[in-house]
N, C-alpha and C positions, 0 to 999 in steps of 0.2 A: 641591358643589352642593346649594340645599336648595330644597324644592319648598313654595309657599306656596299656600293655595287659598282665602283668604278669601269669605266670602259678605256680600253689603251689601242692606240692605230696600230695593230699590229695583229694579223690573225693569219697567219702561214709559217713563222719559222719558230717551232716547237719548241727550241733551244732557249730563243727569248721570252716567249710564252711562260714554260715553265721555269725560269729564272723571278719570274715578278713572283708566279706563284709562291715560287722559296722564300722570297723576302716577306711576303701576307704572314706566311705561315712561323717563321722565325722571331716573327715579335710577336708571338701567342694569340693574334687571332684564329678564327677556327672556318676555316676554306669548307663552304658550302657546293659550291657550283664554280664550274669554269666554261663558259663556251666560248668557242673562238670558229671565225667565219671567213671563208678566206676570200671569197666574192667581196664584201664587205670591207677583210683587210683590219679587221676591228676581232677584241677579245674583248668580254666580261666575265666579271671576276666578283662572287657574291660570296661575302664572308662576313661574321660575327667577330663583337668584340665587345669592351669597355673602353671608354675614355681612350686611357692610357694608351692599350694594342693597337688599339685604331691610328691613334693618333703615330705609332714607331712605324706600321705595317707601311701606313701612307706614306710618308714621307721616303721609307724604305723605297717601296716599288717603284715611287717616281723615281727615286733616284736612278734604280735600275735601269727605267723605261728609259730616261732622257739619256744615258749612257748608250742605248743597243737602237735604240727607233729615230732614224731621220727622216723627217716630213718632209725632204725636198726630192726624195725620191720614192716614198711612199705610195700607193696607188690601191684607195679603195671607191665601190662607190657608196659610200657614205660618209656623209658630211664631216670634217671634223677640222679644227684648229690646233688640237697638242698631238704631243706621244702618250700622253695621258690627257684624254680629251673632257674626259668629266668625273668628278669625283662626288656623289650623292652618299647622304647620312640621312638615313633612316631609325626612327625610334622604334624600338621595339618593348620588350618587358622590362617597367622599371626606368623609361628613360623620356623627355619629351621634347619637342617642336627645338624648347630653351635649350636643352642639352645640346640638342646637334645644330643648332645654329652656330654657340661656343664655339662646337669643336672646330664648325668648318673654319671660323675666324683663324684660330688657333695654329691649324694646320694648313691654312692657307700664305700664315705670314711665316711659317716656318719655311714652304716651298717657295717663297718669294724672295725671302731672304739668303738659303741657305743654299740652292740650288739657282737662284738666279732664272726663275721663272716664272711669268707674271700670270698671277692669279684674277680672274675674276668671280666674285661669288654671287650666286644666282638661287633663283628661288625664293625658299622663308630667310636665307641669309642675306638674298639682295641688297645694296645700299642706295640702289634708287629705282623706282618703277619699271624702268623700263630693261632692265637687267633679270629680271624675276623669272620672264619666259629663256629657257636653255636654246629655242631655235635663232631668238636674237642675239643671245649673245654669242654663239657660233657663226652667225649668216657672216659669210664673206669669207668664212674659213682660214686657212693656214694661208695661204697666195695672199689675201686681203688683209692678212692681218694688222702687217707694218701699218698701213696708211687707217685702219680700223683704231688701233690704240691712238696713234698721234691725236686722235679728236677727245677733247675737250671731254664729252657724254663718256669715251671709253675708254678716259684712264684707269691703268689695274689698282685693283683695292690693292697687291698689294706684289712686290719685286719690280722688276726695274720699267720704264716706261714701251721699253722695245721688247718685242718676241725673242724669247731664245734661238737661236740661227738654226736648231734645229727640230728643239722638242715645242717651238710656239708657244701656246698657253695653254691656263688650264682653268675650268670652271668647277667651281666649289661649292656645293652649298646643301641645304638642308630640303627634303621633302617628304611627304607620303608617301607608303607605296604605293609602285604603278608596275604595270605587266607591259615588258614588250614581247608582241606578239605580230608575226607575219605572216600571210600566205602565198602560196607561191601557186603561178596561173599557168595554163597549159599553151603559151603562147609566149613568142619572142617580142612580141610588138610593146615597147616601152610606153607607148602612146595611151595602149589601156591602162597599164599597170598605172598611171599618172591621171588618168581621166578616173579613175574608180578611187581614188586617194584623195581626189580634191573633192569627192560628190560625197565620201565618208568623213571629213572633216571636218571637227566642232566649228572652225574656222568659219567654213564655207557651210554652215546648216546642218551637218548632218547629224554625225553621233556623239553623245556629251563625252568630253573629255578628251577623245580620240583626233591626234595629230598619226599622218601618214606621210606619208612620200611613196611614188612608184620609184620603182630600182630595179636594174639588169644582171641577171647572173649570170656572166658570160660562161662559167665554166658547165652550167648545165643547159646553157642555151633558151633559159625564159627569164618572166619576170617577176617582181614580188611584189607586194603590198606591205610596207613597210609600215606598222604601226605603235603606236603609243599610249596604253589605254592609263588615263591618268587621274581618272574619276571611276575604278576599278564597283564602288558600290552602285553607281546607274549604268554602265556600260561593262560587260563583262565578256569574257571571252566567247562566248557560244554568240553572242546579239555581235560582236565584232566579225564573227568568221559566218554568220548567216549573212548579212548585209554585205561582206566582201562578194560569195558566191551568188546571189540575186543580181549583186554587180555586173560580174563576171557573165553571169547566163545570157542575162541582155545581152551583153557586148560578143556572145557568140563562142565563148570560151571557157575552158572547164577548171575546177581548183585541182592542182598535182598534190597537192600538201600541207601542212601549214606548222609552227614549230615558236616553242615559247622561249624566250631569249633568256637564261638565266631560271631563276624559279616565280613562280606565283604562289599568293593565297591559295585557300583550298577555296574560298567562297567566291572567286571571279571565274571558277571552272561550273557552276550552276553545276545539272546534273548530266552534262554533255558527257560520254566516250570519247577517249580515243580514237577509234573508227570514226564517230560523226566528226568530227574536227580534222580525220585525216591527219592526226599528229604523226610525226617524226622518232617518237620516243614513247616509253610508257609512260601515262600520265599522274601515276602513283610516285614516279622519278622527280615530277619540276612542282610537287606539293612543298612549300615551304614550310608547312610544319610537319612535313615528316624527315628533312634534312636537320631542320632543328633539334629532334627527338631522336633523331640519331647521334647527334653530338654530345 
């Protein structure tokens, strides 16, 4: 069993949303989780499979995506370069690191070739170091792309040399699980939500593993903490959402919430509530082995 968690620019019009979903589910993988964000403009989509499923599901979806999603009038605020902006393969029971590196190869030259969109693979499937982090090979995004690929460092592993005019590209590749997890601060000022992201940032010294970004949601009128916990066994969710609110209190401002993107392990929830994390959802809901064990 391998766990795929694809994310696609598109989290407002239901229609196409639940269209990718059809396609997941019509090549017999098994749709775990769907969240879609419309601040953000972005949907994730965590589903199981085998080899095979995975490999019809994906190629399916994209194809869907790149047919209904144009990135030149797109508008989220988070970062991305495709209509289907990353494609991650995770091992689960029965499968490992080797497996899904394969597959991503696999299925990256299929959407290269067959769909006419330029793949880059990133992570454990990287083909050169400096491809390995998902923030680089995104930085510049969908606008940057064109003059991005023409360099030399960032020709695609694999479809044609230029971005699709409208679905860009897409990143492939193989990793561990990782939790994303954000909170949301009782203030509109961007300024924090960015000053408390960069002071949380394995980058910048803070906490192992955790990549952030501050981000605006205009439709609720504050801001988020956008995070990435990707060393889930030393930084877990309770040490991420205590650290954001210590942030926060400094800076004079209080946490309204906080909300797991997709699902988590049961063991990067420590023995934290619901109530203490101020989640959005029941937290028995985004255990991913009880979505498992429901399938």
């Amino acid at each position: 069993m391998i766990e795929c968690v694809p994310n696609v620019s598109e989290g407002t019009r239901r229609s196409t949303i639940e269209a990718l979903a059809r396609a997941v589910v019509a090549s017999g993988c098994r749709l775990l989780d769907l969240h879609s964000d419309p601040d953000h403009d972005r949907s994730v989509l965590t589903f199981v499979g085998d080899e095979a499923s995975l490999f019809d599901g994906i190629v399916s979806m994209t194809r869907e995506a790149a047919e209904r999603i144009d990135l030149r009038v797109q508008r989220g605020v988070h970062p991305r370069m495709g209509a289907v902006d990353v494609i991650p393969f995770v091992p689960l029971s029965g499968a490992s690191m080797a497996d899904c590196v394969r597959l991503a190869g696999h299925v990256g030259r299929a959407i290269g070739e067959t769909l006419g969109i330029p793949v880059l693979l990133y992570a454990a499937a990287a083909s050169s170091a400096a491809r390995r982090d998902l923030a680089s090979v995104r930085r510049g995004q969908f606008e940057g792309l064109a003059e991005k690929l023409a360099q030399a460092e960032w020709a695609p592993d694999f479809g044609p040399p230029a971005p699709h005019p409208t679905a860009g590209a897409v990143a492939i590749g193989a990793r561990d699980l990782l939790v994303a997890y954000n909170v949301v601060l009782g203030t509109d000022d961007l300024s924090i939500a960015r000053r408390i992201a960069g002071r949380i940032r394995e980058a910048n010294g803070g906490l192992d593993g955790v990549k952030a970004l501050g981000l605006r949601l205009a439709r609720r009128g504050l801001v988020q903490v956008s995070m990435n916990l990707t060393a889930i066994e030393r930084t877990d969710i309770p040490e991420a959402y205590r650290r954001v609110a210590a942030e926060a209190e400094t800076a004079g401002v209080s946490v309204v919430d906080s909300e797991i993107v997709g699902l988590a392990p049961r063991a990067v929830l420590g023995t934290a509530t619901a109530a203490e994390l101020r989640l959005d959802r029941d937290l028995e809901a985004v255990v991913l082995e009880n979505r498992l064990a429901a399938t």
